[in-house]
N, C-alpha and C positions, 0 to 999 in steps of 0.2 A: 222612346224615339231612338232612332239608329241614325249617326253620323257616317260619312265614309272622307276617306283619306290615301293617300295615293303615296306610297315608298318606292325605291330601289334598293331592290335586293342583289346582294352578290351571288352570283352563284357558281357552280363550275360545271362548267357543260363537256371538257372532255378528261376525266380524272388522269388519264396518262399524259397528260399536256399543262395539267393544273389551269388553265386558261379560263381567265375569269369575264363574265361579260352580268350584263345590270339586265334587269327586268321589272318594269312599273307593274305594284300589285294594288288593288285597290281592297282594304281593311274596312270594315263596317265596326263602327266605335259604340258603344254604349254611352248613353248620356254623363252617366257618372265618371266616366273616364277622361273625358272632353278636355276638360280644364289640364289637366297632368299634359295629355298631349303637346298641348299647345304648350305650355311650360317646358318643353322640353322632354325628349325619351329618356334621359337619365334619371327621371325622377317614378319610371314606371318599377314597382315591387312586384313581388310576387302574384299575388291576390290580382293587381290589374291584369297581369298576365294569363291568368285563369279566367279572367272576367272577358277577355280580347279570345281566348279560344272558345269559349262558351258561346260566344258571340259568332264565331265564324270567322274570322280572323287567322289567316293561314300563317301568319308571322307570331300569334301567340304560346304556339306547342313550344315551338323555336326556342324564342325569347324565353320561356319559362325554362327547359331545360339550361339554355346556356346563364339563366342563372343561378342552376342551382349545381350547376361545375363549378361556378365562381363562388358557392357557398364552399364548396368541396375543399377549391384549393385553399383556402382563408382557412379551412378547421385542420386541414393538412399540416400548414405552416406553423399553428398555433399549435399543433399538438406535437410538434417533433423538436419544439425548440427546448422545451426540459426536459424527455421523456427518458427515464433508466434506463440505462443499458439492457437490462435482464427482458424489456418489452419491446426492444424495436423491431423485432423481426416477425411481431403477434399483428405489430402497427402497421406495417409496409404490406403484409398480406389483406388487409384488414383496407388499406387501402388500394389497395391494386382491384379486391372485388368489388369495392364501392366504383370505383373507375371502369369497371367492366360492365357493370350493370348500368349505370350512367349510357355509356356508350353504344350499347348494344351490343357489346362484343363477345367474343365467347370465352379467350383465355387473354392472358397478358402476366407479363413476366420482365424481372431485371434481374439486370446480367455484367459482371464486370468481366475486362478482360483480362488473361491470364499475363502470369509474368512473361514468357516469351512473347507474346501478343500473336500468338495461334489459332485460342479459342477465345469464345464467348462465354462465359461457364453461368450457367442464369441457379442465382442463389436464391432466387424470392418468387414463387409464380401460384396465381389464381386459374381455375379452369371450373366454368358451370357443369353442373353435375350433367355426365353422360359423355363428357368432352373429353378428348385423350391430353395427357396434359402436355408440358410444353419438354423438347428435348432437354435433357442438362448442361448439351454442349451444343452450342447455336453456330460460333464461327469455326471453321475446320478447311482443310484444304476439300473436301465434298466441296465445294462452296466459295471459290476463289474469287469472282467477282463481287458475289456479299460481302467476303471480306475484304476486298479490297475497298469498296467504298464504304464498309466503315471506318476503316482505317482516315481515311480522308474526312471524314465526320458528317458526312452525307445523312440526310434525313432518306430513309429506303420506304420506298413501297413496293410487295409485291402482290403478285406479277407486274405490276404496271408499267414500274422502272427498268425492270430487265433489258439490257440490251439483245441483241438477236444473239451474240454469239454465249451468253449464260445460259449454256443448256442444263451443266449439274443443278442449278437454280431451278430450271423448269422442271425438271425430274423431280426434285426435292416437292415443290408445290403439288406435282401430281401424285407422289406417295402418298404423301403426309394427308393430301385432301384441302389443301390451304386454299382460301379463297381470295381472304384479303390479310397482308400484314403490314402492318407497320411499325419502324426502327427506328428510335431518336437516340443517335449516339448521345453521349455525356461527356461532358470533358473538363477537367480541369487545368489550368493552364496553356491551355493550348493541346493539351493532348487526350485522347482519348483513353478513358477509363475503362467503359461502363456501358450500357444502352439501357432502354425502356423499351419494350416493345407490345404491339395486342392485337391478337389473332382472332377473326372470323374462319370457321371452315363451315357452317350452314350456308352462309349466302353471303353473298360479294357485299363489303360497308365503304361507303366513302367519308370520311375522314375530313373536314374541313380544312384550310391551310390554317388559319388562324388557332384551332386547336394547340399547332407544335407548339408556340413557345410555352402555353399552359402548362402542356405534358412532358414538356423538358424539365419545366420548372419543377415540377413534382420527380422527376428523376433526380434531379438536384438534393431536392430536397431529401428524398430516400439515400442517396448517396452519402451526405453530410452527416445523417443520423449514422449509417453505418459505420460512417471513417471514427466516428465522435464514439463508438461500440467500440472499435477493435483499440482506440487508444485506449478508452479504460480498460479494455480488457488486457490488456498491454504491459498496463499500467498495475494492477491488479495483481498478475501474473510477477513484475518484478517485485513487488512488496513481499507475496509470496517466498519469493527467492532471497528476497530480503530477511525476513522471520526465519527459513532455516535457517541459510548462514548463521544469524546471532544464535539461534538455539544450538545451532552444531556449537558456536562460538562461545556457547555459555557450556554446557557440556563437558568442553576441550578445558574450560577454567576449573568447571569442577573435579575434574581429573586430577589436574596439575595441581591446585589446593591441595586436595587428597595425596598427591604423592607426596609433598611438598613436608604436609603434617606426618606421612609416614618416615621420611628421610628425618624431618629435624626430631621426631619422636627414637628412633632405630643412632641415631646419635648423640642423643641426650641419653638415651640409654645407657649407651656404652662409656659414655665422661663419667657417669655417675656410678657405675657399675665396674669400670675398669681404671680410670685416670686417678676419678679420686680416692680409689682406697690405695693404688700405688703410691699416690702423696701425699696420704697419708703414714701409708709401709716407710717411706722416706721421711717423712716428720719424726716417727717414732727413732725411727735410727739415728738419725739427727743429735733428738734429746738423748739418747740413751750415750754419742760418743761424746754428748758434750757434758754427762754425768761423770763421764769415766775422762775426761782432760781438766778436771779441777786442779789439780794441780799444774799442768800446763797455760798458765794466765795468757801468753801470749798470743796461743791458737783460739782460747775460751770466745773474744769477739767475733771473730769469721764461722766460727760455728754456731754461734747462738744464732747471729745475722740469715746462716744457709737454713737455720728451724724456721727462723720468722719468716724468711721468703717462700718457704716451701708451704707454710701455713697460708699465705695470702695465697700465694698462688692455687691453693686446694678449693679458696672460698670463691677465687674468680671465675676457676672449672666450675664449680658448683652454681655458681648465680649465672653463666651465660650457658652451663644447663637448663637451667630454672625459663630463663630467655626464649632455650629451642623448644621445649616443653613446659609450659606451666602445668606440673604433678598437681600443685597446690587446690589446682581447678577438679580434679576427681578428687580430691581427699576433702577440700573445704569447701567448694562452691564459688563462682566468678565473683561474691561481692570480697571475700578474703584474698581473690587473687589479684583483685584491682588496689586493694588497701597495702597489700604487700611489693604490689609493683610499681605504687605512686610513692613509697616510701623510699622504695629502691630507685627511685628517677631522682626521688629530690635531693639524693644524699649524691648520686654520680653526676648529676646536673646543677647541684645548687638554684634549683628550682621550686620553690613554695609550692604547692599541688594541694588547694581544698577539695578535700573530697566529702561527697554526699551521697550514700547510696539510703534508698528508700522502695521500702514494699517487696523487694529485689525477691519472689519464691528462692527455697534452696533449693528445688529440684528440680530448677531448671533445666531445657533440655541442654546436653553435652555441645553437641552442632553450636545451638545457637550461642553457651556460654563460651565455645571457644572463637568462635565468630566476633564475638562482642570486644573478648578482651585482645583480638587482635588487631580490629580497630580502634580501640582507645590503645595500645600500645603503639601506632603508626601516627596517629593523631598526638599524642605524649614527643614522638620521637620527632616528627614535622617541627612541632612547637620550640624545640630546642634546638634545633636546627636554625628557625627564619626568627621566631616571632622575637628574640629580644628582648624578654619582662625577666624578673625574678620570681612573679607569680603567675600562675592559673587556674582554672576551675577546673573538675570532672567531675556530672552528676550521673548519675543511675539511678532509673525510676518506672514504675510503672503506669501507665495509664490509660486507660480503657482493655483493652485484650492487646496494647501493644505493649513491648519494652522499651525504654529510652535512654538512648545513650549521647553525651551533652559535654563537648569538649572545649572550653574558651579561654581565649588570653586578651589582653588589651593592647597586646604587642605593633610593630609596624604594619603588617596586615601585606594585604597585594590584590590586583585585579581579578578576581576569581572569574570572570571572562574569560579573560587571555589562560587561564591556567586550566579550564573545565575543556576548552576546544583544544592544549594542548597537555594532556596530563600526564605527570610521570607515573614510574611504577611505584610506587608508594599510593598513591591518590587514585592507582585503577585499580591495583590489588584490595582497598578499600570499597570503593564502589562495586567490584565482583563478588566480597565475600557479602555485601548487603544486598544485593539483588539477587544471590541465588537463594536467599534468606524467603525469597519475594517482598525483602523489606525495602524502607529508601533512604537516599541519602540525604544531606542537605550542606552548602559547606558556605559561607556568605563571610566576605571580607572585602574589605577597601584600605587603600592604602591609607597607612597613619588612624584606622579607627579597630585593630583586631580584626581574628578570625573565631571564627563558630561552627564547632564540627557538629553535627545533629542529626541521629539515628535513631528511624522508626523501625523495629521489627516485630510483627504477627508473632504471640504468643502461642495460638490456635494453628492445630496442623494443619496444615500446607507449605508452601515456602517451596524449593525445589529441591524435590525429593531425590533426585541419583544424589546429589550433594549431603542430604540429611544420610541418606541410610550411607553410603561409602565413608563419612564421617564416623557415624556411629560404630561401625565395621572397624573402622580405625582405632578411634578410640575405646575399643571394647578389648582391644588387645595390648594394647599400650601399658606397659608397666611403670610403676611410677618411678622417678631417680630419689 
């Protein structure tokens, strides 16, 4: 059994006037449908929809299409609200031909406007196969009334809208073959961006009014995914920029190490090579005139005194060679040079230094033994400096394919916050020589509880290699004092 039912429809009787006027249609309902009716048309799905055009029902093609825009823009919304950067521009085509085919249209395209606000430059565009596609550059002075009223944010149709005096307008329509288009500026803030536009050149489409705010919204939408693109990309691009720098940055450190080891090596050299056998040349001379003033008791004190001081002073040359170079490091190995150098801190610091070194390979690489024992020398020298104990720890160890290096007092300690965001050079030249290691650091203190130096460095090659080879370079040349 068939019902009927009587609507008003909207409709528009003169598209260049958009002039809307109603028309009673009378629908023939299927029994099964009946009850929804009367409940209300919001509660009609799809499927009734289909069952209303099956039926005859000239309002159910309708209604079935305009729900299934509404399905459109709902999956639209929902798909651009996470979507990676790397796919939004697979998505916006992806919807622009869903929207085309939806509409009957042939192409349709979005287009932001350029920085002078000149053109329209369309970065996204759909065209059914055999259709020419859309221009690149939409607004131009060709074109002075289109552009002007996008600029105003005018919703355009052409030819509809054209005043009489857009003739390059009209010309444009008659090249291109355009039948029907239409332009939904975009804007944000108040100003125009952007457009959405979608071209018939088969046959002339009228366009609903209620359509725009849908198809704004979906420019919208494509728009936000975009801006939400170029910020990561943006953003992307300065990290980028960011990772040189430090690599130049690390690079730049490596060099300066490297020169730094060559200078205090090419110095140590020459103390030990030149200073002290002079001071020594003058020791010997020393004893030999205070052999021969035995009889002189008077002078005998000042001369013995100039041996002795000339002695000390040959041993202070020698150990703050020792300092610019630890020789002892190619002749014995980093764990001899840290027990020779904790011995020589405790005696010039009157500092206790337990030291524990364990598993420590002897043949270590060079790079890393001299890396190692220049952070615990910086770490030694810190200590004496702030932390205030008469004792401290330093262990050496191995464990898993790392080496560890482990510096502690029970001293006053300090905010290792306040000192990491501002570091001295003591505390970066530390941090630089363990990350070019690719090793890390660790430094943990509070005030009034001690500090804790703690060094993990990769046994296994890698690390940063212009540093290991320029090292090794270095010290492959290095002669010992």
């Amino acid at each position: 059994m068939i019902h009927h039912f009587t609507v008003q429809q909207r409709t528009i009787n003169n598209p260049a006037s958009h002039a809307d006027s109603e028309e009673v249609i009378a629908c023939p309902i299927p029994m099964e449908v009946v009850p929804a009716v009367r409940t209300g048309m919001n509660v009609l799905d799809s499927s009734m929809y289909r069952e209303l055009d099956e039926a005859g029902c000239p309002l159910g093609a309708a209604m079935s299409k305009r729900l299934s825009f509404e399905a459109l823009l709902t999956e639209l919304s929902a798909m651009f609200v996470n979507i990676p950067a790397s796919e939004v521009d697979a998505h916006i085509e992806w919807g622009l031909r869903r929207i085309v085919e939806m509409l009957d249209m042939d192409r349709s395209g979005l287009g932001e406007v350029s920085a002078d606000g000149k053109q329209l430059l369309v970065t996204h565009s759909y065209q059914l196969p055999g259709v020419p596609p859309s221009a690149k550059i939409m607004l131009s002075s060709e074109l002075p009334v289109y552009t002007r009223l996008i600029h105003q944010g005018a919703v355009i149709r052409l030819p509809d809208d054209l005043p009489p005096d857009a003739t390059g307008e009209r010309e444009y329509c008659a090249r291109t073959g355009l039948k029907t288009n239409l332009t939904i500026p975009l804007m944000v803030m108040g100003n125009v961006v952007g457009g959405i536009g979608f071209t018939s050149v088969r046959s002339s489409r009228c366009l609903p009014d209620e359509l725009i705010p849908r198809l704004r919204m979906i420019g919208d939408i494509f728009t936000n995914a975009l801006a939400r693109k170029r910020a990561d990309e943006t953003l992307k691009q300065k990290e980028k920029l960011l990772r040189q720098a430090k690599d130049g940055l690390r690079q730049l450190t490596s060099r300066l190490l490297i020169s730094q080891e060559e200078e205090r090596s090419r110095i140590a050299r020459e103390m030990h090579d030149d200073w002290t056998q002079r001071l020594a040349v003058l020791g010997i001379d020393a004893a030999n005139l205070e052999s021969q003033l035995t009889e002189c008791k008077m002078e005998m004190p000042m001369v013995n005194s100039i041996r002795q001081r000339l002695v000390s002073l040959a041993d202070d040359v020698h150990a703050l060679s020792r300092q610019l170079h630890p020789s002892i490091i190619d002749d014995l190995g980093l764990a001899e040079a840290l027990r020779s150098e904790c011995s020589a801190f405790s005696q010039r610091e009157a500092i206790l230094i337990d030291l524990r070194i364990e598993n420590v390979p002897p043949d270590l690489p060079q790079d890393i033994a001299l890396s190692i024992y220049r952070v615990a020398q910086e770490g030694l020298r810190n200590l004496a400096k702030h932390a205030a104990v008469n004792e401290a720890s330093l262990k050496l160890f191995v464990s898993g394919s790392e080496l560890v290096l482990q510096v502690r007092d029970e001293g006053v300690g300090f905010d290792a916050k306040i000192a990491n965001s501002q570091p001295g050079l003591g505390l970066s030249s530390m941090e630089e020589r363990v990350h070019l290691l690719d090793g890390t650091i660790e430094i943990s203190s509070q005030p009034g509880q001690g500090t804790s130096v703690e060094v993990h460095v990769p046994l296994s090659p890698g690390g940063f290699l212009p540093l290991r080879a320029g090292l090794r370079a270095t010290l492959g040349h290095m002669s010992s004092p």
